[in-house]
N, C-alpha and C positions, 0 to 999 in steps of 0.2 A: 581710471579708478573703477569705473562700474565694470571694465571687462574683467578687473582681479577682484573684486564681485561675487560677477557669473561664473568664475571659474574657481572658485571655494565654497560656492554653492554646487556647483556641478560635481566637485570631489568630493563633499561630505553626503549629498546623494548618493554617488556611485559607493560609496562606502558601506551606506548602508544600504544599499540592493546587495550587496556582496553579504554583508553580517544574515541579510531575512534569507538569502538562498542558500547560507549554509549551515541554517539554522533550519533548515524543511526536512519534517521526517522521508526519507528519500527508499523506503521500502514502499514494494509493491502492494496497492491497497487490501490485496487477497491473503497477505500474510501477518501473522500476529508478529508482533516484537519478539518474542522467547520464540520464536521457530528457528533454525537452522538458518543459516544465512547463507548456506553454498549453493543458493539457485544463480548466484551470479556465474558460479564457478563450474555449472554441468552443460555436457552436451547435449540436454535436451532443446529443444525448440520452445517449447512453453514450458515450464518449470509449473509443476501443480504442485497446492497448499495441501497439508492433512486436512481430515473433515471435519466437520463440527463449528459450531461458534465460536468455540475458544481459540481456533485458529484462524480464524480475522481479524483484521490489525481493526476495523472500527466494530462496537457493541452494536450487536439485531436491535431493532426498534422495537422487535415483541418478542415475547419467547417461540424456539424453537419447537416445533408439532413432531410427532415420531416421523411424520410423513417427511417433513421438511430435512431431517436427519439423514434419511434412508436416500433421498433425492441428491444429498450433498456427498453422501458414503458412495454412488454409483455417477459420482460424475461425466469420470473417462468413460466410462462404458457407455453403449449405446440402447443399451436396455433397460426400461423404466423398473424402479424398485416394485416387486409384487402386493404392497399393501397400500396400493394409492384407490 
């Protein structure tokens, strides 16, 4: 009896690990919701986010500075924005 039990505890567990893991926002933390969803589908190697806050899937803790914009707008590049 205790082992048909452990094992309708152990199915209603596995149940719900199954319902919490497919219920996880499953996008990359770099990208908002409303963004295009074909970074699954490109041959790049890294798939880059448009710039800006609005295009992070989580809200900045403080508002964005122009510096901080211009910093996010010159990502790929290898060269610092000119107003820092």
């Amino acid at each position: 009896m205790a082992l048909l039990k452990l094992a309708a505890l152990g199915a209603i567990g596995y149940a719900g690990y199954r319902y919490y893991q497919s219920s996880q926002n499953n996008s990359p933390a770099a990208f908002a919701g409303g963004q295009p969803r074909d970074y699954d589908k490109t041959d790049e190697v890294t798939p880059v986010r448009d710039s800006g806050p609005a295009s992070m899937r989580d809200k900045p803790r403080r508002d964005w500075t122009k510096t901080d914009e211009s910093s996010d707008q010159s990502f790929p590049a290898s060269d610092p924005p000119a107003n820092y």
